[in-house]
C-alpha positions as CSV (number, residue, x, y, z in Angstrom):
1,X,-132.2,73.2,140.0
2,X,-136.0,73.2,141.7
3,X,-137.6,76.8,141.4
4,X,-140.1,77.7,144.1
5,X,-142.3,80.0,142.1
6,X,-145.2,82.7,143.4
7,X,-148.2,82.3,141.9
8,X,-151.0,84.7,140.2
9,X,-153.5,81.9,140.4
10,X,-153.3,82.1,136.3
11,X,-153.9,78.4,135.1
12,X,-151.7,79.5,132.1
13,X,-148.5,80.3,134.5
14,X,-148.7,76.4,135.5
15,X,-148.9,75.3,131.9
16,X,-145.9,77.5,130.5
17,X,-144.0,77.1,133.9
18,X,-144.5,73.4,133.5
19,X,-141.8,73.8,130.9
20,X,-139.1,74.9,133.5
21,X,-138.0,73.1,136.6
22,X,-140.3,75.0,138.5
23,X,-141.3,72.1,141.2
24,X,-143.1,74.3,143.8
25,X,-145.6,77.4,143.8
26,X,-146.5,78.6,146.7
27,X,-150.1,81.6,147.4
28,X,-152.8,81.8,149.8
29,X,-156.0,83.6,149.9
30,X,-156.0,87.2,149.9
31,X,-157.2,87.9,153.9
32,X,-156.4,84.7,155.9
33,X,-156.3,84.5,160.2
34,X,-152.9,84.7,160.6
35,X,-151.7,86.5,157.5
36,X,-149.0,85.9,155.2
37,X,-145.9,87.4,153.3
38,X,-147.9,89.5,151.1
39,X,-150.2,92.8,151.7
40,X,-153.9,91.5,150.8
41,X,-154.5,94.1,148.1
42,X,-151.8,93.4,146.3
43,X,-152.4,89.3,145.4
44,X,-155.2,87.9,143.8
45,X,-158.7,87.4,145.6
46,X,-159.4,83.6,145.0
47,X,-162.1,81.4,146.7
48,X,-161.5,77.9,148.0
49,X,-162.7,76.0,144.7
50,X,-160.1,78.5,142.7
51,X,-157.4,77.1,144.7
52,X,-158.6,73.9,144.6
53,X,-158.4,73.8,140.8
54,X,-155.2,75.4,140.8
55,X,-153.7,72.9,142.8
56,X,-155.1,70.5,140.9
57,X,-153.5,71.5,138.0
58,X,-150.3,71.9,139.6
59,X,-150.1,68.6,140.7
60,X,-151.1,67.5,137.0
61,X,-148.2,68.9,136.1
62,X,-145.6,67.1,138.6
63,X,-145.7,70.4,140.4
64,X,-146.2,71.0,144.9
65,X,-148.2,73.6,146.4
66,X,-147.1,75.5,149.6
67,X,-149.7,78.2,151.5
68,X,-148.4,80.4,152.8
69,X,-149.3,81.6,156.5
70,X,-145.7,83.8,157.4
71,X,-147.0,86.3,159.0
72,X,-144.3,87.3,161.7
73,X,-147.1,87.8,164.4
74,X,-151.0,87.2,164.8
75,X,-151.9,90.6,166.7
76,X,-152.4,89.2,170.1
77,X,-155.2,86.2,168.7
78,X,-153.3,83.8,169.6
79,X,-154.5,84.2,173.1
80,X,-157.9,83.1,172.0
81,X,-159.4,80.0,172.1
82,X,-161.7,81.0,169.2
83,X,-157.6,81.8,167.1
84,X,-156.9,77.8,167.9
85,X,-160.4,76.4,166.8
86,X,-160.3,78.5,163.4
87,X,-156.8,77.2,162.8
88,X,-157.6,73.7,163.5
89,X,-160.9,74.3,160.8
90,X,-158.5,76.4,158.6
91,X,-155.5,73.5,158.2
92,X,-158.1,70.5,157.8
93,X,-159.5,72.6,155.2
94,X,-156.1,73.6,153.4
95,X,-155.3,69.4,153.3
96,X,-158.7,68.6,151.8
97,X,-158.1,71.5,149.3
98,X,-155.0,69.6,148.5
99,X,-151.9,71.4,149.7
100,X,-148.6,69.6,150.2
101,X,-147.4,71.9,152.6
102,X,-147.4,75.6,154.1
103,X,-144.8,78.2,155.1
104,X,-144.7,79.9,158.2
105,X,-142.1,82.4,160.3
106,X,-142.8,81.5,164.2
107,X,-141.7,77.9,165.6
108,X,-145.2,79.0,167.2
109,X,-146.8,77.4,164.1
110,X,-144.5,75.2,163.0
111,X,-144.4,73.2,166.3
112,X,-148.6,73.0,165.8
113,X,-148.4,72.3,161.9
114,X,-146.5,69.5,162.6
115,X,-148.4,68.1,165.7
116,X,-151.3,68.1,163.9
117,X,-150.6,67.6,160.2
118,X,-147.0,65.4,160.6
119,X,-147.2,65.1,156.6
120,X,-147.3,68.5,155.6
121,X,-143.9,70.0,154.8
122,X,-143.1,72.6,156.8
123,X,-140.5,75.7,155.4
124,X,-139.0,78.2,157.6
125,X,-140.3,82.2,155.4
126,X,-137.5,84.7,155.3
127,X,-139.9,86.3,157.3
128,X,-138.1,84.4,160.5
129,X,-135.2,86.8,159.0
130,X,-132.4,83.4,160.4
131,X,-129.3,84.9,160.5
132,X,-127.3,82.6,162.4
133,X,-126.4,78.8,162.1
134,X,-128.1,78.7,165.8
135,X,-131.1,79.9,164.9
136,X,-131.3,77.1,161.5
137,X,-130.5,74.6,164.2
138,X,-133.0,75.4,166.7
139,X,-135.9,75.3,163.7
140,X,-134.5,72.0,162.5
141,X,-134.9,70.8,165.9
142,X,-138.5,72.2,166.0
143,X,-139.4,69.6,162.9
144,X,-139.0,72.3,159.9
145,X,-138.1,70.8,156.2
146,X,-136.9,73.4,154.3
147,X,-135.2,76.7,155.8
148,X,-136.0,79.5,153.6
149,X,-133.0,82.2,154.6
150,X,-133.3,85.7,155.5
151,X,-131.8,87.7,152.0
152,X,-129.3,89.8,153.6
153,X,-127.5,86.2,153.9
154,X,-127.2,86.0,150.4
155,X,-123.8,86.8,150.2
156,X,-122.4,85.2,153.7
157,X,-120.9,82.6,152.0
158,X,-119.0,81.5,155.1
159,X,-122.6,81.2,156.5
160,X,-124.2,79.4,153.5
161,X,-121.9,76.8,153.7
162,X,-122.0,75.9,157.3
163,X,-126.3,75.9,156.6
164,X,-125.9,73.9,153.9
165,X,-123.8,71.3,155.8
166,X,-125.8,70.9,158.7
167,X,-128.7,71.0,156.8
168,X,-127.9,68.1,154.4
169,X,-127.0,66.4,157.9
170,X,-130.3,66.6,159.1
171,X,-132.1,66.0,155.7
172,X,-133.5,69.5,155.6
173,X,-133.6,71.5,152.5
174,X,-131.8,74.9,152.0
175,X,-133.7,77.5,149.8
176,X,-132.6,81.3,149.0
177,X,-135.2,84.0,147.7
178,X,-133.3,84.8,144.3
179,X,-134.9,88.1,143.3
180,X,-136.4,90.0,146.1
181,X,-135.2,94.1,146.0
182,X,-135.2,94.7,149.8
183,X,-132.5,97.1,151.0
184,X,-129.7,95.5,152.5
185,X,-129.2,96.0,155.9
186,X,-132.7,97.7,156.0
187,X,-133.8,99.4,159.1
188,X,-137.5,99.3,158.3
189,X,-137.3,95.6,157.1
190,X,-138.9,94.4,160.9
191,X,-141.3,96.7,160.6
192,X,-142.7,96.4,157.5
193,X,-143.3,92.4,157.9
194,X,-145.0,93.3,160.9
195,X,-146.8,95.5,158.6
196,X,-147.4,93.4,155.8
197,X,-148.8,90.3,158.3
198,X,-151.3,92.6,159.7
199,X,-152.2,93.6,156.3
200,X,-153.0,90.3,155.0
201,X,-154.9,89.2,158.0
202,X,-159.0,89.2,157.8
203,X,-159.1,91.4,160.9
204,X,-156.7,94.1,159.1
205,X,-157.9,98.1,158.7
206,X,-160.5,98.5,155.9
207,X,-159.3,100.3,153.2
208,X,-155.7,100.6,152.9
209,X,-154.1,100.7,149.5
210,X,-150.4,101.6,149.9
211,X,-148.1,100.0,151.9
212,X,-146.1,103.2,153.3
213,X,-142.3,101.2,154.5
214,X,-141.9,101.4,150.8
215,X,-141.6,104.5,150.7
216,X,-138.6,105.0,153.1
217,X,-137.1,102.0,150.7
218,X,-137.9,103.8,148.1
219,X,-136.5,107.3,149.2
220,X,-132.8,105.1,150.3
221,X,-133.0,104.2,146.4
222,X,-133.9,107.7,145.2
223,X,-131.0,109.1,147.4
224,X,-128.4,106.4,146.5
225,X,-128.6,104.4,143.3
226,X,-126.0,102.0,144.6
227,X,-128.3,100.5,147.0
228,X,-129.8,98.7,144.5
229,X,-126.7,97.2,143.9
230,X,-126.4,96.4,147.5
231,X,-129.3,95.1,147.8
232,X,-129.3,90.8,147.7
233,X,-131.0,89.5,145.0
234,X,-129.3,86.8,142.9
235,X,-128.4,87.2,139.1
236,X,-129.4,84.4,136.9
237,X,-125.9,84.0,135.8
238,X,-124.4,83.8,139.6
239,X,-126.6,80.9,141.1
240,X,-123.5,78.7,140.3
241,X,-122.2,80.1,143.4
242,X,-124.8,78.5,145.3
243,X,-125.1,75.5,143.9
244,X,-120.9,75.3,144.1
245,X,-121.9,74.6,147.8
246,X,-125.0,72.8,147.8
247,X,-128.1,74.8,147.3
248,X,-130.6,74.0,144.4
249,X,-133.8,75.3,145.7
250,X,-134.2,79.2,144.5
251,X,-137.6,81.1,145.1
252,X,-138.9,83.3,142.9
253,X,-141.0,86.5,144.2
254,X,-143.3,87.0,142.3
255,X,-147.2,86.6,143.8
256,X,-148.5,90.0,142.6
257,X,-147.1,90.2,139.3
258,X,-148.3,89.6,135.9
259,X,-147.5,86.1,134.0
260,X,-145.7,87.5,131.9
261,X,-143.5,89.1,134.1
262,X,-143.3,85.5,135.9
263,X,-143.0,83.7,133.1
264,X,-139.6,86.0,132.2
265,X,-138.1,85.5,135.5
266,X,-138.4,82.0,135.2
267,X,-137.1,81.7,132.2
268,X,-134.0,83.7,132.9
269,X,-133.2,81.9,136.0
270,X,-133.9,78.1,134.3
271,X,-131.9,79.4,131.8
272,X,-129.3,81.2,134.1
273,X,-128.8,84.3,131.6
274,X,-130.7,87.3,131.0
275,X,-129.5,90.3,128.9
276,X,-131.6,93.4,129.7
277,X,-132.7,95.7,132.6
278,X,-132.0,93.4,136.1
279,X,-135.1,95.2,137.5
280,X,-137.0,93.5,134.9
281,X,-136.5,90.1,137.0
282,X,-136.1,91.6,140.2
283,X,-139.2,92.9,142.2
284,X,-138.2,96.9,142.8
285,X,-141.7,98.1,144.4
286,X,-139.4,100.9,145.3
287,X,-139.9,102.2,141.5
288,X,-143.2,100.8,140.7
289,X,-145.5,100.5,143.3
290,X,-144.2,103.6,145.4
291,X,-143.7,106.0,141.8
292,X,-147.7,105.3,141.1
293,X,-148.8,105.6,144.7
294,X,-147.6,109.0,145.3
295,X,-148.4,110.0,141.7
296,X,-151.6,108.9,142.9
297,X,-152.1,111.5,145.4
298,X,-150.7,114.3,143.6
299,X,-147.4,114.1,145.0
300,X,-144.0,112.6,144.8
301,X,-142.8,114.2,141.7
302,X,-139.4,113.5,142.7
303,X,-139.7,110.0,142.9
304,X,-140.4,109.2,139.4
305,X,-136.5,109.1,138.9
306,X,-137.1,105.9,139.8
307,X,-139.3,104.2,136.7
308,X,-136.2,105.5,134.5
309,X,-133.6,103.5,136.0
310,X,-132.2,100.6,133.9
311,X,-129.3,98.3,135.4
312,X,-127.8,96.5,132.5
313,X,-127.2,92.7,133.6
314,X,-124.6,92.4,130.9
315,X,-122.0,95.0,132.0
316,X,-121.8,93.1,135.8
317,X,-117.8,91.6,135.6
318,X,-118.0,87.6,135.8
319,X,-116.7,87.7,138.9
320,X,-118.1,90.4,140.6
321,X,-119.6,88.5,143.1
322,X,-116.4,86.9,144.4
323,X,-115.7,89.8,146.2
324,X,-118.3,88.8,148.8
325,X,-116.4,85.4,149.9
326,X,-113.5,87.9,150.9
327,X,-115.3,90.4,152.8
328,X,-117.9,90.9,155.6
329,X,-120.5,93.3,155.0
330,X,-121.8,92.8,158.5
331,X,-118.5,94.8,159.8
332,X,-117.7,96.9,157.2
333,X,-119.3,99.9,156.5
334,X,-120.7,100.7,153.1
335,X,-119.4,104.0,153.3
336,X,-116.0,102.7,153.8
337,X,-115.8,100.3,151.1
338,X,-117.6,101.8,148.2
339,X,-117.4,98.4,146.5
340,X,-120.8,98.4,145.5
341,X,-120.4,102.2,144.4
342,X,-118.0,101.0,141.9
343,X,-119.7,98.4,140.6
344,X,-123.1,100.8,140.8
345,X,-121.3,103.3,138.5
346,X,-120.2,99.8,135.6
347,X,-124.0,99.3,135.6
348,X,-126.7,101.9,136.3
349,X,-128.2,104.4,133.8
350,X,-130.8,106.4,134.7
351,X,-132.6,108.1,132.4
352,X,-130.5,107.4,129.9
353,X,-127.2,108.4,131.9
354,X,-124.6,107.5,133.2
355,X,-124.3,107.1,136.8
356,X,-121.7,109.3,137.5
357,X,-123.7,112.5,135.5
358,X,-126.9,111.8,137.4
359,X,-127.1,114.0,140.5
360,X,-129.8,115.0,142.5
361,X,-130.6,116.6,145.8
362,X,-131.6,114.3,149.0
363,X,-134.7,114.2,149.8
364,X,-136.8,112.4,153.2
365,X,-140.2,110.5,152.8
366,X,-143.1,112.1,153.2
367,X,-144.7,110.7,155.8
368,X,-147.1,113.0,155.8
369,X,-149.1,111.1,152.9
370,X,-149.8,108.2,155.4
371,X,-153.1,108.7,156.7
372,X,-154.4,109.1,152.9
373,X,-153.1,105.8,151.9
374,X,-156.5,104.4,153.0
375,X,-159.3,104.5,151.2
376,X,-161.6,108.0,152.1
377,X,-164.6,106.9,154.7
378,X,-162.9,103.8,155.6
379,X,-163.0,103.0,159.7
380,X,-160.6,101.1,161.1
């Protein structure tokens, strides 16, 4: 097992993780040029000599460092000449800072990366959202080291294997995000990378606070608890499934949360067992984050459903997941199957009940509430 772990930028998360097989961790700055996988105000604000000592420790400890720059598009800058000098300055920068290697989501950058810095590794983000054995091909080609799949693939096992195999044939690694909360099948997944790159980027809108896809994420939840069943994060005690066909390298989520909460999801998934709420692991912005941002305003009241919901990870059958290998979610619909229903009412409380006695009326986002995520007197 090798965990790819988030980091806080908290020297103690190295020490304690240390203890685990955790053998990357992978951040970047808060606002960077081309942006990354996380919205700036949500991850620590660190300076180049904090990252410098973090990565010194890390490497103390036997452990890689990956930046990230996988931001799914760079706002048109790329048609700059002034874009190409300051990623030239930024990436002999990153080396003598001491990274081993960065993650990107366009073969835009990963061609460039490895022109000019042949012994950085390279991994493919979800953010590429790779849904095909093609489309890993075509990025092996281009030079990448580790593809990094999209999580709706999480349970194509068909697919899994045939990545794996080519993979291994190529001497390219195979990683899956374990615990990310994202809806499956989402239509406002695209979207909200776009959003989140040009959130992170140093050229992004003063001001904001709230990142608003959430809330139609959030609102699928509050309408239909057995989306978070659907949704394709990996239990603890189901990564034999993966390694069963080849894959050892799991990602935790986890750069804007707490050590402690780090520290937990690593431990569960070293130790492939935890007994206790599943969203205590998993990252579900869609009942934190969202909950307190609308609370924030005033509004949302119906929301906070969504910070009493408790999926118990020890009523899940052993071989739930099974079911997966035999069916194909791509050309079934859920509202045909209802597996996940079933499996939704075995597991969920909320509030203290039981699925099948919680019921509540539907309700759309409030979209209405966007222009006051941002910060009053701020200017684009």
């Amino acid at each position: 097992m090798r965990l790819v772990v988030g980091t806080n930028f908290d020297d103690k998360l190295i020490e304690e993780a240390s203890r685990y097989p955790v053998k990357y961790l992978y951040g970047s700055h808060r606002a960077t040029l081309t942006g990354h996988g996380r919205v700036s105000f949500v991850v620590p604000d660190v300076n180049d000599e904090r990252l410098r000592e973090h990565i010194s420790l890390a490497h103390s400890k036997g452990i890689k460092f990956l930046y990230t720059m996988n931001s799914p598009s760079y706002g048109g800058l790329e048609y700059s000449d002034a874009f190409w000098n300051r990623l030239m300055a930024e990436l002999e920068k990153l080396v003598n800072l001491g990274i081993d290697g960065v993650v990107v989501a366009t073969p835009l950058l990963l061609e460039y990366i490895k022109k000019e810095h042949p012994e950085l590794e390279v991994s493919i983000s979800s953010f590429a959202r790779i849904s095909n054995i093609r489309e890993v091909e075509n990025y092996i080609e281009l030079g990448a080291d580790t593809i990094i799949l999209h999580e709706d693939d999480n349970r194509k096992f068909d697919l899994l294997s045939s990545v794996v195999k080519l993979a291994k044939k190529r001497g390219v690694d195979v990683e899956v995000i374990t615990n990310n909360s994202c809806l499956w099948g989402c239509a406002y997944r695209r979207h909200h990378d776009v959003e989140t790159g040009e959130l992170s980027r140093e050229t992004a809108p003063k001001g904001v606070w709230f990142e608003y896809p959430l809330m139609f994420c959030a609102t699928d939840v509050r309408n239909d608890f057995a989306n978070l069943i659907r949704m394709r994060w990996i239990r603890p005690e189901d990564l034999h499934y993966y390694e069963e066909i080849g894959i050892d390298r799991f990602k935790i989520a986890s750069r804007n949360k707490r050590t402690e909460w780090i520290l937990r999801a690593v431990k569960a998934y070293s130790e492939r067992k935890y007994e206790g709420n599943l969203l205590d692991i998993v990252s579900y912005p869609q009942g934190r984050a969202t909950p307190y941002a609308l609370a924030k305003l005033g509004a949302g009241q119906e929301y906070q459903v969504l910070t009493k919901v408790y999926v118990d990870n020890t009523k899940f059958p052993s071989k739930w997941l099974e079911f997966f290998k035999t069916n194909d979610c791509d050309t079934r619909p859920c509202s045909e199957c209802k597996y996940c229903d079933v499996v939704a009412e075995k597991v969920i409380s909320v509030d203290g009940k039981p699925l099948s006695e919680v019921k509540l009326p539907k309700i759309r986002a409030p979209i209405e509430l966007i222009p006051r995520f941002i910060s009053d007197g701020a200017a684009h």
